[in-house]
C-alpha positions in Angstrom: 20.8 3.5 -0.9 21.8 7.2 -2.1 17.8 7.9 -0.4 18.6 6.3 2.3 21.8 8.4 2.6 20.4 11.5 2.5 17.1 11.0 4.9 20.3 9.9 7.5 21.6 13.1 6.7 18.5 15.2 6.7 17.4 13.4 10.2 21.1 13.8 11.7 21.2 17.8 10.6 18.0 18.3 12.5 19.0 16.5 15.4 22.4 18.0 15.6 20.7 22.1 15.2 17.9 20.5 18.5 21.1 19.2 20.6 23.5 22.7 20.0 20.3 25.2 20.3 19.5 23.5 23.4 22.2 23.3 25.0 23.4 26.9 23.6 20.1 28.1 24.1 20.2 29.7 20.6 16.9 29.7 19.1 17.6 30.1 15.7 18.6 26.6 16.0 15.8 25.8 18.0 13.5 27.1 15.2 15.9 25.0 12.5 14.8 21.9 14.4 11.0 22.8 15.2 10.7 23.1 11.2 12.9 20.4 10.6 10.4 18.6 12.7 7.6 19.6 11.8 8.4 19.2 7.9 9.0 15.3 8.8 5.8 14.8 10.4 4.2 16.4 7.1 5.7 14.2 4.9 5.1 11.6 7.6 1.8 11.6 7.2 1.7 12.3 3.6 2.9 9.0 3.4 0.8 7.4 5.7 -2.3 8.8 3.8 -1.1 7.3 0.6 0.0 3.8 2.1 -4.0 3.4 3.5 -5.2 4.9 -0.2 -2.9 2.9 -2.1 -2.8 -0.6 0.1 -4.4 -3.0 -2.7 -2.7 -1.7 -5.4 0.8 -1.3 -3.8 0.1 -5.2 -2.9 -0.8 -5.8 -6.4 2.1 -4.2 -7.3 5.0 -6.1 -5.6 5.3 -9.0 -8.0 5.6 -6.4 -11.3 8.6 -4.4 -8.5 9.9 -7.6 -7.4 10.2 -8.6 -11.6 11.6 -5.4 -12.6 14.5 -5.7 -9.8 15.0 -8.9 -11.2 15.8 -8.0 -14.6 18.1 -5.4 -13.1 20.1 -7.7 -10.3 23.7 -7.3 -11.5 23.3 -4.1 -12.6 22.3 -2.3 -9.1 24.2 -3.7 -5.9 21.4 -2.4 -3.8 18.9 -4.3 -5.7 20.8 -7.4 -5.6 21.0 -7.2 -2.1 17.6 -6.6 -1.2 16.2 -9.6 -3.7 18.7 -11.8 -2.1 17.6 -10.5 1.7 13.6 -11.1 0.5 14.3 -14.6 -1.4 16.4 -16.1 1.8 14.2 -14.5 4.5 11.2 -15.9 2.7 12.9 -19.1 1.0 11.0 -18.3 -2.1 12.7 -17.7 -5.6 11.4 -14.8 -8.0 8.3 -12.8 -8.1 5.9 -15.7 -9.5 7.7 -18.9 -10.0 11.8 -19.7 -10.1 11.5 -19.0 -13.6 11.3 -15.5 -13.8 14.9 -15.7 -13.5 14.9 -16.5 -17.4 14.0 -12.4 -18.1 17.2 -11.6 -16.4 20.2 -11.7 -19.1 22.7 -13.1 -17.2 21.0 -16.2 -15.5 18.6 -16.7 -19.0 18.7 -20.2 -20.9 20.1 -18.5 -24.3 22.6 -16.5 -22.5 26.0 -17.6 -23.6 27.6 -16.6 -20.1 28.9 -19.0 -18.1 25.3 -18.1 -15.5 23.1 -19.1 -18.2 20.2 -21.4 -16.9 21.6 -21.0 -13.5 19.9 -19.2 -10.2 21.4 -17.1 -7.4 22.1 -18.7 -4.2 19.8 -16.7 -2.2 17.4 -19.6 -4.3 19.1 -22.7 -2.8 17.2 -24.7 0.0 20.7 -24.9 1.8 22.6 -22.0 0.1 25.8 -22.8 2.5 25.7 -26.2 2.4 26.6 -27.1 5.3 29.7 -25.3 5.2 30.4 -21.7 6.6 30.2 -19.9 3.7 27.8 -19.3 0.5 28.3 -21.6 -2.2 27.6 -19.5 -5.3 27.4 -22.3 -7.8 24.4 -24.2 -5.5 22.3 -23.0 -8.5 24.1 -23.3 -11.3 22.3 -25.0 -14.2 18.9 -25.5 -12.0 16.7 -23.9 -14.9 17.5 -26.5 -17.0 16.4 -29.1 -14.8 12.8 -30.8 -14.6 10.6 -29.5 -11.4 11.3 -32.5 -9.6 14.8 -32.5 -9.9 14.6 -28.4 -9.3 13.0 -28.4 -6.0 15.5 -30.8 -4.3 17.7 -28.1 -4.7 16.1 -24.4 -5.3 12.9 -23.0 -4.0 10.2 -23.0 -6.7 7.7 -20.8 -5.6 7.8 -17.1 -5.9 8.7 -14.5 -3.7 4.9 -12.3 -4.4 2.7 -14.5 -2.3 4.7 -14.6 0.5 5.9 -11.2 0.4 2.2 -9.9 0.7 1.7 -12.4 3.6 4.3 -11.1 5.2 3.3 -7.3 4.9 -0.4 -8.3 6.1 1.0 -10.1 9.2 3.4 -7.1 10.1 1.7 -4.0 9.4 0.2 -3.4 12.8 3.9 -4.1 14.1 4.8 -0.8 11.5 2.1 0.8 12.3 2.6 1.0 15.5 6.3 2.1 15.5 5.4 5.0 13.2 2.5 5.7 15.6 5.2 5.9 18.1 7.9 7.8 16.3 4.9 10.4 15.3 4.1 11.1 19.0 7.4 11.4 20.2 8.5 13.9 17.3 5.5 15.3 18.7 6.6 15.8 21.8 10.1 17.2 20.9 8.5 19.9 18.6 6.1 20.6 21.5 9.2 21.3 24.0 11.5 23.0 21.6 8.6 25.5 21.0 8.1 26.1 25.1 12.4 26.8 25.2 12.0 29.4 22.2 9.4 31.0 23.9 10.9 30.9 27.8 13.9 32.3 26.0 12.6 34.9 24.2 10.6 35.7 27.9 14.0 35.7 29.7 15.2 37.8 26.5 13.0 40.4 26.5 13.3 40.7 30.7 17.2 41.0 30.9 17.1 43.3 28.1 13.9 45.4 30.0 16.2 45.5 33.9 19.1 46.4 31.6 17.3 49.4 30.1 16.0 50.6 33.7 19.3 49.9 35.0 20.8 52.8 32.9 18.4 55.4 32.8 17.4 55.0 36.7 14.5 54.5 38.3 12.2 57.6 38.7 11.5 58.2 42.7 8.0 60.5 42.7 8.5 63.1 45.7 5.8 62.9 48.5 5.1 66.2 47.0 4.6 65.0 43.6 2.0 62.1 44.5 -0.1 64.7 46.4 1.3 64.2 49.8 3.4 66.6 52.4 7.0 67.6 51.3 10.1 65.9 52.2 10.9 67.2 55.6 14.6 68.5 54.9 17.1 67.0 57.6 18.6 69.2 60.0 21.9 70.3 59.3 
């Protein structure tokens, strides 16, 4: 959440320096938000490289994260969140099986908590039970129970295969939204590089008329480019 936090942050600075330097017309701000810009479409496609280098393994990877954030589920609100969000959007329960639940302290068989042998309700078939809100204890004590008492009540199968199903059906959805957010940051860095440079155009003319304006313009007499004197007028 804190990374999330501060990429808001970083994106809403940047925005905020494009919006005053262009309506300011200050380019120091406009430069702030061309390498603003231009830093996020480095690390943009940083991250892009990596993701196509890395695909199989971060796949292969997702039941060892998905274990690991069980393990740590009371201890990190944003991890218990976003286990609960994957195993009711999925209706799966743990990274393999249901049973990985038995490495997390709380919900394992020999704790002597009043959780022990129990699951979250995110792994409930019906979590709300037909009521309005989340029964917590629709769980409670399903470790203990054979498989076919289990999956009358609790999802069984793990959260991994789904997961990786899910990320192969919707990739070409994300990639084409970053593919999208790439060109229009494009687009923006391409116009806030055309303002600094009108401005410094209209700049460097104000400042040149204003330079002529005080020293005068030098009129060459007829005499001076060659040609008959100024006839003087009568008097």
């Amino acid at each position: 959440m804190l990374g999330l936090l501060l990429v808001g942050l970083a994106v809403s600075t940047v925005s905020l320096a494009g919006c005053l330097g262009a309506l300011c017309e200050n380019t120091f701000l406009l430069r702030c938000f061309s390498g603003g810009l231009l830093a996020f479409l480095v690390l943009e496609a940083v991250a892009g490289a990596l993701v196509v280098a890395l695909w199989g393994p971060l796949q292969d990877g997702l039941e060892h994260a998905l274990r690991l954030a069980i393990t740590r589920y009371q201890d990190d609100p944003d991890l218990h969140f976003l286990v609960d969000q994957v195993q009711l959007g999925l209706r799966c329960c743990g990274a393999a099986s249901y049973q990985d639940w038995q490495h997390n302290l709380y919900f394992n068989c020999s704790s002597p908590g009043v959780q022990a042998c129990s699951l979250p309700a995110s792994c409930c078939i019906d979590p709300q039970e037909d009521g309005a809100s989340v029964n917590d204890q629709c769980g409670f004590g399903a470790l203990g129970l054979d498989e076919d008492v289990a999956q009358r009540v609790v999802h069984l199968e793990g959260c991994g295969a789904p997961l990786r199903q899910w990320l192969r059906q919707n990739i070409q959805a994300v990639g084409g939204f970053v593919i999208a957010v790439v060109v229009v940051q494009g687009a923006e860095l391409l116009l806030a590089t055309q303002l600094v440079r009108a401005l410094a155009v209209r700049k460097a003319a104000t400042k040149s008329r204003g330079t002529g304006g005080a020293a005068g313009p030098v009129q060459p007499s007829c005499g001076a480019c060659g040609g008959p004197p100024a006839k003087q007028a009568p008097g």
